[in-house]
C-alpha positions as CSV (number, residue, x, y, z in Angstrom):
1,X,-78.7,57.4,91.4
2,X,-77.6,56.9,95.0
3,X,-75.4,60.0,97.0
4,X,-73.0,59.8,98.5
5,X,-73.5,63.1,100.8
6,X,-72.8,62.5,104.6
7,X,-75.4,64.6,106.8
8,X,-73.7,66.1,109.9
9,X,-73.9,68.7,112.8
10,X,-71.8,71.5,112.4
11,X,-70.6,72.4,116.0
12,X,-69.1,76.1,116.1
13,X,-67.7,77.7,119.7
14,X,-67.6,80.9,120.1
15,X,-65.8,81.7,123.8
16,X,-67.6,79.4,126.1
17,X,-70.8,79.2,123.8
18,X,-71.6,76.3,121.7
19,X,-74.0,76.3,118.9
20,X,-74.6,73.2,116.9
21,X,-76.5,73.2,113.7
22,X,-78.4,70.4,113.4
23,X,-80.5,71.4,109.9
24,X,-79.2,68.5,108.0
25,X,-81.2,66.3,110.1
26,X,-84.5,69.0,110.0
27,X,-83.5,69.7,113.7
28,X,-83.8,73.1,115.7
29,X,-80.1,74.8,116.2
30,X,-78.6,73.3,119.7
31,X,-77.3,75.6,122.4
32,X,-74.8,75.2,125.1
33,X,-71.7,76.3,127.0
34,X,-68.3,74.8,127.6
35,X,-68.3,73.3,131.0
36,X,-64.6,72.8,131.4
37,X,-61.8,71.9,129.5
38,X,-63.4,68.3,128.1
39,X,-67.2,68.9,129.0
40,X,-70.5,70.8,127.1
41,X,-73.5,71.3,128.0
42,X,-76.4,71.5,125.1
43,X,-79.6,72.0,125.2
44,X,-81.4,70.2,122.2
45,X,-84.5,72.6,121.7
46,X,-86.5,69.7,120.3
47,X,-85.5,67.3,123.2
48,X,-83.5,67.5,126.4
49,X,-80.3,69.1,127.8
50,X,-77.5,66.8,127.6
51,X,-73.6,66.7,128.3
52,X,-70.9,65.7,126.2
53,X,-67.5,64.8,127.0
54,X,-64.7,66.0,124.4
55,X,-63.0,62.4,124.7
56,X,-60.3,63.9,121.7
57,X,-60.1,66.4,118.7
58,X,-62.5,63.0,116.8
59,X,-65.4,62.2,119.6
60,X,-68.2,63.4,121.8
61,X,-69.6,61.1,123.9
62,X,-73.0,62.0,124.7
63,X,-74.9,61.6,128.7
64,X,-77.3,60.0,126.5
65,X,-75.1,57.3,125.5
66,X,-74.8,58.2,122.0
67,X,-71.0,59.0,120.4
68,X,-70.6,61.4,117.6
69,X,-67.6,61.1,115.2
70,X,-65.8,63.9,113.3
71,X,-66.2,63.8,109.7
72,X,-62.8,64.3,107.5
């Protein structure tokens, strides 16, 4: 029987700090700050420090070239 469960990051902000939980992809938790009104900065313990840009309430485009999507 195939699932239909969608892993995902859960991003919470908290002032300017940013956490992402990234345990349904047996990651380390993420940490960064809010940059500026569109911009993060997150360190991913397990790899490198990257920025991503807030390009609307659905996407984060990542200085690593990778896009993340919001799931509904």
């Amino acid at each position: 029987m195939r699932s239909n469960l969608i892993q995902q990051a859960l991003i919470s902000v908290s002032e300017d700090n940013v956490t992402i939980d990234m345990s349904a992809y047996n990651r380390p938790e993420a940490t960064g700050k809010i940059v500026s009104h569109n911009k993060i900065s997150v360190t991913f313990k397990d790899d490198a420090t990257f920025t991503g840009e807030l390009v609307n309430k659905e996407r984060i485009e990542w200085s690593n070239g990778t896009v993340w999507h919001r799931s509904q």
